[in-house]
C-alpha positions in Angstrom: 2.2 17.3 -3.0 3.6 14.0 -2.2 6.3 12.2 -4.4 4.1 10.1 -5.7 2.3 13.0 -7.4 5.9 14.1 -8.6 6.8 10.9 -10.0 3.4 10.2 -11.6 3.5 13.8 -13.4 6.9 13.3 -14.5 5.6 9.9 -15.8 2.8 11.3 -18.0 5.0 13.8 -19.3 7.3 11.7 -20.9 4.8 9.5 -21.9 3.0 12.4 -24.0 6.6 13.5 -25.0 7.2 9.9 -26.6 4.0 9.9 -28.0 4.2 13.6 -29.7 0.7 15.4 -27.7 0.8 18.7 -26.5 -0.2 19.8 -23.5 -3.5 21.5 -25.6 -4.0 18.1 -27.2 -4.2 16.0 -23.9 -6.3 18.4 -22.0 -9.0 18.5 -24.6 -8.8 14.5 -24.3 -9.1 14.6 -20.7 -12.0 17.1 -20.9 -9.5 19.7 -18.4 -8.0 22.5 -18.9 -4.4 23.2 -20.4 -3.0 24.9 -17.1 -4.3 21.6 -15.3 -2.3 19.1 -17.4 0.7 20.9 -16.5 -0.2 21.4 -12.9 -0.4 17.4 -13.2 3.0 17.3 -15.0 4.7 19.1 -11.9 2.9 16.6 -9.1 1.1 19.5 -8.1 -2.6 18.4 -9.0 -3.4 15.4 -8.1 -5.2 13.1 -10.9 -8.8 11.4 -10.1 -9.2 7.7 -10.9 -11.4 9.1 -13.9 -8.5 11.0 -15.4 -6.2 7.1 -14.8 -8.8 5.4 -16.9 -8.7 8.1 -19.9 -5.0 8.5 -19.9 -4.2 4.4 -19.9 -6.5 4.5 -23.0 -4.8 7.5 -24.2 -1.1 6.0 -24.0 -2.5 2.5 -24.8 -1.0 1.0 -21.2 -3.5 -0.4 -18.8 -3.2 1.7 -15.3 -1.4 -0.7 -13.5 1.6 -0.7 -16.2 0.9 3.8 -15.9 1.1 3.4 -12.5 4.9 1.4 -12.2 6.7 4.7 -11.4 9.5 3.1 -11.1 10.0 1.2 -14.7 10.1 3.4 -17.8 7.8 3.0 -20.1 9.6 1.9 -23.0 8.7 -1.1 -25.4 12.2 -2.5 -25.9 13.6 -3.7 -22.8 17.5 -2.6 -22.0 19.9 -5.0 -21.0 21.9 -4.8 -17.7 21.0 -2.9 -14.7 22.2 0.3 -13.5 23.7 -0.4 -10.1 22.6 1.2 -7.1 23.9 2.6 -4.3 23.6 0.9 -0.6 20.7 3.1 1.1 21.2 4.0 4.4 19.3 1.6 7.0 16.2 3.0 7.5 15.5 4.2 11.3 12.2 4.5 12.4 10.9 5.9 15.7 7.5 4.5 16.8 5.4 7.8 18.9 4.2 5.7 22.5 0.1 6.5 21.3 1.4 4.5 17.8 2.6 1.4 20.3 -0.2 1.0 22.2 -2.5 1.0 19.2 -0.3 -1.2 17.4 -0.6 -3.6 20.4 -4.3 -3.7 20.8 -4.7 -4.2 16.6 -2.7 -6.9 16.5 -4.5 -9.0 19.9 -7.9 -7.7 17.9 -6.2 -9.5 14.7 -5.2 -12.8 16.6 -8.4 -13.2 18.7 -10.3 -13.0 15.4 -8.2 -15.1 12.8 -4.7 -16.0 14.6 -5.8 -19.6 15.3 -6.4 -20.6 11.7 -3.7 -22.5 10.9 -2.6 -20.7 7.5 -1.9 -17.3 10.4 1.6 -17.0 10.7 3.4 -13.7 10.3 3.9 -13.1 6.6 -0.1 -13.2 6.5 0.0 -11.0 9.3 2.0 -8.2 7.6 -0.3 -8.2 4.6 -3.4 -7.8 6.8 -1.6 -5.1 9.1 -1.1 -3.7 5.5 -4.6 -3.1 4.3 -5.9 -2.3 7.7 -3.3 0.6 7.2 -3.8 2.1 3.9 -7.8 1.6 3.7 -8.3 3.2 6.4 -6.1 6.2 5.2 -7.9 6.1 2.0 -11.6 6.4 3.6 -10.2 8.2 6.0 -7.2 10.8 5.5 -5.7 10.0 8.5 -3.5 6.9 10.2 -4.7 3.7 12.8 -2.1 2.2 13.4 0.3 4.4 11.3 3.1 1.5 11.0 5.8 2.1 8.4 5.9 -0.3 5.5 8.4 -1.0 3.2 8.4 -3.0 -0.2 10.4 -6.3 -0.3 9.6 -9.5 -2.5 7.1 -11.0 -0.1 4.7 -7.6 -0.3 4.9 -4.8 2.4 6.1 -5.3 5.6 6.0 -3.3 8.7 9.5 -2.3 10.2 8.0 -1.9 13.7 6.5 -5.4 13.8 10.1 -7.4 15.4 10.5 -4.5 17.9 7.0 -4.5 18.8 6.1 -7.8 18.9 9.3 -8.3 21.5 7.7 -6.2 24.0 4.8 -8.1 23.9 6.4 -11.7 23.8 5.2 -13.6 27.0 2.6 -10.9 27.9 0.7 -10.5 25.3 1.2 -12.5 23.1 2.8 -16.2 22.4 5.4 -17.3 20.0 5.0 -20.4 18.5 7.3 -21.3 15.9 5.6 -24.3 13.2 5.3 -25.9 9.9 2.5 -25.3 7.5 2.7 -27.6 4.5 5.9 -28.2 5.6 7.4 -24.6 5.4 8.2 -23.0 8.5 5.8 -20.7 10.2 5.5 -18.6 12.9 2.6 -17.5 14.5 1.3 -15.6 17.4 -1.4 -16.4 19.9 -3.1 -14.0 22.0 -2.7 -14.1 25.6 -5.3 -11.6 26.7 -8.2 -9.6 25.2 -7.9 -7.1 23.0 -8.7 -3.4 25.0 -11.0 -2.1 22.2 -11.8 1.1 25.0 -8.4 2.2 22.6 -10.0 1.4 19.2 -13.0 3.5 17.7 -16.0 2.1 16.4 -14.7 3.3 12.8 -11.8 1.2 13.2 -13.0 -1.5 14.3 -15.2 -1.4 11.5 -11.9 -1.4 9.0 -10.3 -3.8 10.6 -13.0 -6.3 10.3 -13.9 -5.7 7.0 -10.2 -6.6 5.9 -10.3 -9.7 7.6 -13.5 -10.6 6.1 -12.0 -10.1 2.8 -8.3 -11.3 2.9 -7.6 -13.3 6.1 -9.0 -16.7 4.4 -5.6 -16.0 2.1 -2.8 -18.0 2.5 1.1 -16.4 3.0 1.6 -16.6 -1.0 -2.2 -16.0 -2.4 -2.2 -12.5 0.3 1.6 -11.4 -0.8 0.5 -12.2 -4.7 -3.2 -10.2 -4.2 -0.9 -6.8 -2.1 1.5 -6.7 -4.8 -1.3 -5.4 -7.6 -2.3 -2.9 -5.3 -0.9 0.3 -6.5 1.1 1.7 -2.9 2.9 -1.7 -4.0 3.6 -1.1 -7.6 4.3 2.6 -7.5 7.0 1.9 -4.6 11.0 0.6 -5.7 12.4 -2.3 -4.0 13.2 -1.8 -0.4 11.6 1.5 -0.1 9.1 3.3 1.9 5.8 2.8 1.0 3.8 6.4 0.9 0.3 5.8 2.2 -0.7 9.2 -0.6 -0.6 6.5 -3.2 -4.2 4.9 -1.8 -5.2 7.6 -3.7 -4.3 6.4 -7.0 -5.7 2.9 -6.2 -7.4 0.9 -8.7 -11.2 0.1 -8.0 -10.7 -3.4 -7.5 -9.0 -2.1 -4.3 -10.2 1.4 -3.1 -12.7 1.4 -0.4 -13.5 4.9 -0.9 -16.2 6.2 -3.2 -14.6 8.9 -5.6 -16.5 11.9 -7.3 -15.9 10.5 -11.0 -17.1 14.1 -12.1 -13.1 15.3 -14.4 -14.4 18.5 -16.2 
């Protein structure tokens, strides 16, 4: 299981702990058996969106407060902050199939929306974003496959700047502006998209985010990514796991889940 299975079990353990249920107790609640709650407790079972709703009402927190893996759930806030150690500078080696796709996403992207004038690149991240994780969610598998980490502005890709070099001049056009009198940079497209590289299925995604979320501005799309739950279930600066989809509220999922918990 992934480690956002690990963390989310160790979560609900402490949170029944606090709270004085057994392990008996909380598995009649959720209608599942005893060995299953602490299958769950070990990240080793993952828990439907069913089983989310019935423990926030359980431990009286609402999912997206469950879901903040990396705050404890305590009522009284501690003062002072443990410090951290310096992490290591991430290092991230993009395969030559996850380029090219990358490449043709992005001139799809800008041929559709990058000429509205609220398009610069912080919007771009955030649609690069959900183009990403819905399609893992509805489909188990990567498009582009782009590695996203959290910082204050939502998720960003680390491939973008390297990426986006290579295509400078050829594909695409730099063009460094003001929007409302902040500084923007956008990207036009100097050729066509080659959609021969992008399945009907993708295409599909890709158009359905931009249909939702592209008429968002930089700080309305950043605001709207960061109470989807790969955002809130990820520390500061670090990787964002594209298994937490799973665990995504139904104001975001775009997957149909079987609700059925017993």
């Amino acid at each position: 299981m992934s480690e956002i299975d690990k963390k989310l079990g160790q979560r609900i353990k402490n949170l029944r702990e606090q709270t004085g249920i057994t392990q008996d107790k909380l598995a009649q609640r959720l209608r599942i058996s005893r060995p299953a709650v602490s299958q769950i407790e070990k990240g080793e079972r993952k828990i439907s969106a069913g089983e989310l709703i019935k423990l926030s009402k359980i431990f009286n927190l609402d999912v997206d407060t469950l879901l903040e893996l990396e705050k404890e759930p305590e009522v009284i806030l501690k003062k002072g902050k443990k410090e951290r150690k310096r992490k290591p500078q991430i290092r991230i080696n993009v395969p030559q199939k996850n380029l090219e796709k990358f490449k043709e996403v992005l001139l799809y992207i800008l041929s559709k929306v990058g000429s509205k004038p609220h398009i610069g690149e912080t919007v771009i991240y955030k649609l690069l974003y959900f183009i990403d994780f819905d399609y893992y969610e509805k489909y188990e598998e990567q498009l582009i496959g782009a590695t996203y980490i959290k910082n204050k502005y939502g998720p960003t890709p680390i491939e973008f700047k390297k990426i986006i070099e290579k295509m400078k001049d050829k594909d695409v056009e730099k063009v460094e502006s003001t929007y409302f009198n902040y500084p923007q940079t956008k990207y036009l497209p100097l050729r066509e998209a080659d959609l021969s590289k992008l399945k009907a299925n993708e295409i599909k995604v890709i158009d359905d985010v931009l249909n939702k979320v592209s008429d968002k501005n930089a700080t309305e799309i950043s605001d709207y990514s960061h109470n989807d739950v790969p955002w809130l279930t990820t520390g500061d600066g670090e990787i964002i796991e594209y298994e937490s989809v799973f665990y995504r509220t139904s104001a975001y999922s775009v997957r149909q889940y079987d609700e059925d918990i017993s």
